[in-house]
Structure formats: structure tokens, C-alpha cells
N, C-alpha and C positions, 0 to 999 in steps of 0.2 A: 461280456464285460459288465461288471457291477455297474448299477446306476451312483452317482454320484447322490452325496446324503445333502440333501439342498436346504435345513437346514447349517449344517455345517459351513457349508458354503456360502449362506447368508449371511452370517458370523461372520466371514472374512472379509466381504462385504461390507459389510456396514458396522460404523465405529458404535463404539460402547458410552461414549461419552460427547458431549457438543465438541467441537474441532479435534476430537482424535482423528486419528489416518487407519483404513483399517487394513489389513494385513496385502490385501488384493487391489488395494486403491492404486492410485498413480501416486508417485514420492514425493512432494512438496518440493523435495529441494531442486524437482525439474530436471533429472535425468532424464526422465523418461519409461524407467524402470516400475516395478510394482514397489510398494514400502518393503514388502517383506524378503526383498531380492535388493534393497539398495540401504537405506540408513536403520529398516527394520530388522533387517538379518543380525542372526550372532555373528561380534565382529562386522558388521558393517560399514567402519570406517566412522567420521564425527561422528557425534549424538547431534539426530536432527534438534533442532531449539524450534517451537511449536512459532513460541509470542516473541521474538527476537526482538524487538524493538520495545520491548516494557519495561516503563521506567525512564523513557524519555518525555520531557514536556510535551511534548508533539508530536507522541507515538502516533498519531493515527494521520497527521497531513505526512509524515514520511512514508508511511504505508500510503498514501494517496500518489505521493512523488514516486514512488518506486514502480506501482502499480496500472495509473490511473492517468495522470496528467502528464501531457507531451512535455511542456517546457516550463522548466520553472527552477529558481535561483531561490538559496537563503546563508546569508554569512555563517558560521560555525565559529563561535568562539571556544576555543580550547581551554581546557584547566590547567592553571598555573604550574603544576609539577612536566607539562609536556613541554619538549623544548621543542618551539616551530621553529627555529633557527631564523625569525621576524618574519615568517610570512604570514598572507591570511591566507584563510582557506574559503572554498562556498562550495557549499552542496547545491548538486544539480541534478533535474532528473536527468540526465544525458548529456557523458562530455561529449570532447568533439571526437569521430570515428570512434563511437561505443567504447571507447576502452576504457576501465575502471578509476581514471583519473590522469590529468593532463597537467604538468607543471609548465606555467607561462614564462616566459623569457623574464617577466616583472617576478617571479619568486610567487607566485599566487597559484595556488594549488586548486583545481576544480574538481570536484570528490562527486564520480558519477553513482546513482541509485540503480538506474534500470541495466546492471550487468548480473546475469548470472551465473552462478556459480555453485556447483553441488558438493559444496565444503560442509551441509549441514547447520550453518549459525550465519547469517549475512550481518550481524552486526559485528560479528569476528572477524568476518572478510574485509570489511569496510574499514575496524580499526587498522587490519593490516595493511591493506591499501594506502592509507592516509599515513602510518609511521614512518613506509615506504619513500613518500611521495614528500613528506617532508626533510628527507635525505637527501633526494635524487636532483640531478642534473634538470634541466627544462628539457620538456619531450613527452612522453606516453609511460603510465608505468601500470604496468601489468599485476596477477596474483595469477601464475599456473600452480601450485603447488599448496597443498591445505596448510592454514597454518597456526594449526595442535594448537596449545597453550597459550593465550595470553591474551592481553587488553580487548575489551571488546566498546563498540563504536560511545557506549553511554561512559565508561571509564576515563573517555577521554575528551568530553567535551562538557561545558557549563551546562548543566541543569535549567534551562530555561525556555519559554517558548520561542520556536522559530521563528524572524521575520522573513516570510515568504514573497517574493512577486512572482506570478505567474504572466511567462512573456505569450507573444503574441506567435513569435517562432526562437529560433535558433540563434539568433544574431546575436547571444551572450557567447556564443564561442569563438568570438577574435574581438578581436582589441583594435579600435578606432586605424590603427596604423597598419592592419592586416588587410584593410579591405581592400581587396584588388580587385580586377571582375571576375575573375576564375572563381576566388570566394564567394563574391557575392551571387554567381550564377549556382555555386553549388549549396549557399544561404536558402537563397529560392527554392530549390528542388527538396531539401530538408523542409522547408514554411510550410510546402505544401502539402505535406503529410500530419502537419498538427492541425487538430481540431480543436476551434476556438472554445478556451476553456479558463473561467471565473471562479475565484475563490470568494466566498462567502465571508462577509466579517461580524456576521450578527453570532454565527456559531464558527465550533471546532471542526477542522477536517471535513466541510461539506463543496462540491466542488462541482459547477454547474457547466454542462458541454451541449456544445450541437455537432453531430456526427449525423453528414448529408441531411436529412429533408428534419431529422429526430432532432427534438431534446430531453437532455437526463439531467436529473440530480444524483448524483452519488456521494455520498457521507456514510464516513468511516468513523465507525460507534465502538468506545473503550469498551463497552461494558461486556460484564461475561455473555456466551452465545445465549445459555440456557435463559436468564434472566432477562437477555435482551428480547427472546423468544418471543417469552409471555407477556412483556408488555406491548410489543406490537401486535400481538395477538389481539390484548387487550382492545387495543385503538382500531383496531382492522373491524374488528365483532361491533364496535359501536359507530363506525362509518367514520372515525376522525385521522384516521392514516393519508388521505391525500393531500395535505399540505396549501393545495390551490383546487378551485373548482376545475375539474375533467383531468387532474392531477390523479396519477394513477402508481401504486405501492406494487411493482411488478415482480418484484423478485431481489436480491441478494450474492454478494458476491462475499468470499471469504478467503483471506491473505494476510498471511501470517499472525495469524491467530486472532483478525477481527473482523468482524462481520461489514457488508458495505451496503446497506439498504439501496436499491434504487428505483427512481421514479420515471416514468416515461410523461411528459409535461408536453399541454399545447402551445403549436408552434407560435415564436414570435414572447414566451415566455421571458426571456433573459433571466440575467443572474440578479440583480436588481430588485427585480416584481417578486423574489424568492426572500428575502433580507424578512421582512415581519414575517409572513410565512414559517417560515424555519425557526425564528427564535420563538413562537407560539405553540409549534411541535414540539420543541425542545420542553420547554412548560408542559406540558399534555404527557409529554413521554416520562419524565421523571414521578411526575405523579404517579404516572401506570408503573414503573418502575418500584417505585414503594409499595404500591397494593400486596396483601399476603394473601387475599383470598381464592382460594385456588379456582383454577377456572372452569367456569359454565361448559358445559356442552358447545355450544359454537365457538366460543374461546378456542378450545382444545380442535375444533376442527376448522379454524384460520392457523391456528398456529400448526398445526400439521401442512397444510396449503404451504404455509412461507419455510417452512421447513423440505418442502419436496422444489423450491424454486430457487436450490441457494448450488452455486456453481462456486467450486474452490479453486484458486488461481495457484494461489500457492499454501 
């Protein structure tokens, strides 16, 4: 048997571009399948959408909500041309029983993030979900079936940044007059699977957890991969990436189409001690952002480092 051409096969391997998918990788849209056997094949059903969510004010706390944080609410005000038929709506990372949105007996539509679905566009799925859901009866409404052509989630909501809470657990999914004990026992059981998680208000999309003994920072960064590369590169090479003393730049996560820097931070940090911190980064990193001068020899081998530490979720 022929040996296999291992360039060739590197090639399939490994994209050509920052957040491309390369032909052998796993699909984004979460099948399970390789790219080139699910939304990469001729004919493969939708055109995967890389950046899905660009072009909303708060592209990247949605990517945070969908991705990253257990529980958390924010109103959606719709554009004037969609007819909610008087409801409101609120996105949530998680309705109640996972399913892609829940109409309350009150006419209020709960428009869940963390479903997936291998339609290739989740901002398509979610408009559809949500046209759906402003139709329907009170109950559970589903998306089996891809749905081709039309409104996608930014088409149909104001342009504006989101106001987030991030709860403590679950307890946004019944209404004052639901709480039975059956509820509330099974409240519980849901509480205990969220890990206490704080959004930051000195920056965008930065969102601080403790998961058992650890804590992280993770912050979801617009900016393009390539660009964003080299200026943490930048900051890494000059020692000013950790944020707080023995605050450590560990690596990256990347979903749907942007990058999630994250920090492993000593215990007993909170989200709080993180507020100057963060907005002094933010300062530091736009600066390195603007730089044109291309980079040093250690430059080029930090950023190779953050480059081999970045895990793609979706």
C-alpha cells in the first residue's frame, strides 16, 4: 500500500487562514462529522456561516451566552416592521428543558442560545425559532427541519447593546406562581450544575467563573484572529498579558468566528479585583493592536505558543 503524501495531508489538516475549518477538522456546526463530509462537501446542505453573529452590538457577550456562561437573561427589543403580536421576548442562555424556546402562559417568549443545531447559520435558526415562537400557543417550540431562506437573528432585532444579568442559577424559568416544590426541587438540581459566573462592566464580553477549586477569566475579543494574534503576542513577549499578579494567559478558545482568550487567576480573585485590571488591558491591547511593526523573533515565537493553545468549540 502507498504511504500516504503527509504533506497532503497536512493540508487537510490545517486551515489556510485564522478561523478557517480545514477539510479533516470536525464541522463547526456540531454534527460530529469531518467539514469535508458535512457543510464542506459539494452540496452539503446550508453554507456553514463562519461569524454568525456579526453585526450585532453584542456580538461577543452572545457568543459568551451561547458558549460560556450557565445562566443568564437579556430583553430583546425587536424592529418595528416585526409584528410580536404584544409580546416581549428575552434571550436566555438556556430555556426551560433545552428546548429552543418556551412561550409562557403571560405571552413572553424565552429565546434559548445553548441549542444546537447543524442548519449551518445559528443566527438563521434563532430568527426562525423566535418568528415561530411569536405565533405559537404557550408551550415548547422546536426547529426540526433547516429553514433555507430568510430573516436571520440581527434582521430582526434593534441594533443595540444588550442589557445582560447574569443569574445565579435557573430560577428565571417559572414565574413567581409556578413555584411548587416539585419545581423548586428540580430548580435545585439545575443550580447545581452552574458555576458561579460574573460579567464584567468595565469591558465587553469579559466574563469571570470559578469551576471547582479554579478561576478563569474568559473574554470574547471582536477583533480579527490574525490581528488579534499579534498583539497578544505583542503583550505576552513584553510580560504584560497577565492582567493581575500570578494571573496567567493560558490559552484560547474560538466559537464562531472569535477568539476567547483565557486566564487561570489565584484563588479567592473574584470578579471585582478583575474591573481596573481589565479595562488597563483593554488600554495595553489596542495599543498593541495598532502597532505595524512586524514582529521580533520572540514576538513570532509567543504567538506561535497562543496559536498551538487555541481549542475551537464551534
Amino acid at each position: 500500500m502507498a504511504k500516504k503524501n503527509r504533506n497532503r495531508q497536512r493540508a487537510e489538516t490545517t486551515p489556510t487562514e485564522p478561523g478557517e475549518v480545514g477539510p479533516r477538522q470536525p464541522c463547526p456546526c456540531g454534527s460530529g462529522k469531518r467539514y469535508k463530509a458535512c457543510h464542506g462537501a459539494a452540496g452539503g446542505g446550508d453554507v456553514y456561516v463562519a461569524r454568525p453573529f456579526e453585526g450585532l452590538a453584542s456580538e461577543g457577550d452572545v457568543v459568551a451566552l451561547r458558549e460560556l456562561v450557565p445562566a443568564a437573561t437579556a430583553p430583546l427589543t425587536l424592529r418595528d416592521d416585526v409584528d410580536a403580536h404584544g409580546r416581549t421576548v428575552t434571550l436566555c442562555t438556556l430555556a426551560p428543558g433545552a428546548v429552543p424556546a418556551v412561550v409562557r402562559d403571560s405571552g413572553e417568549v424565552l429565546l434559548g442560545l445553548q441549542v444546537q443545531h447543524a442548519f449551518g447559520d445559528p443566527s438563521r435558526d434563532l430568527a426562525a425559532v423566535l418568528l415561530a415562537a411569536l405565533e405559537a400557543e404557550p408551550g415548547a417550540v422546536g426547529l426540526t427541519d433547516a429553514p433555507g431562506p430568510g430573516p436571520r437573528l440581527q434582521d430582526l432585532v434593534v441594533d443595540a447593546p444588550l442589557d445582560i444579568t447574569v443569574h445565579e442559577g435557573y430560577g428565571y424559568w417559572v414565574e413567581e406562581s409556578d413555584q411548587s416544590p416539585e419545581v423548586a426541587d428540580l430548580l435545585e438540581q439545575a443550580d447545581d450544575q452552574a458555576a458561579p459566573t460574573a460579567r464584567l462592566t468595565s469591558v465587553a464580553s469579559a466574563y469571570w467563573t470559578r469551576m471547582g477549586s479554579k478561576e478563569h477569566l474568559r473574554w470574547v475579543m471582536p477583533e480579527p484572529e490574525g490581528e488579534l494574534l499579534d498583539a497578544l503576542a505583542r503583550l505576552h513577549a513584553a510580560g504584560t498579558d497577565t492582567l493581575i499578579p500570578e494571573g496567567r494567559l493560558v490559552g484560547m478558545f474560538r466559537a464562531h468566528g472569535l477568539l476567547t482568550p483565557v486566564w487561570d487567576l489565584p484563588v479567592g480573585t473574584g470578579a471585582e479585583a478583575l474591573e481596573d485590571p481589565a479595562a488597563d488591558f483593554k488600554t495595553a491591547l489596542d495599543a498593541a493592536l495598532a502597532e505595524t511593526t512586524p514582529l521580533t523573533s520572540e514576538q513570532r515565537a509567543a504567538r506561535s505558543g497562543l496559536a498551538n493553545r487555541q481549542v475551537t468549540i464551534r
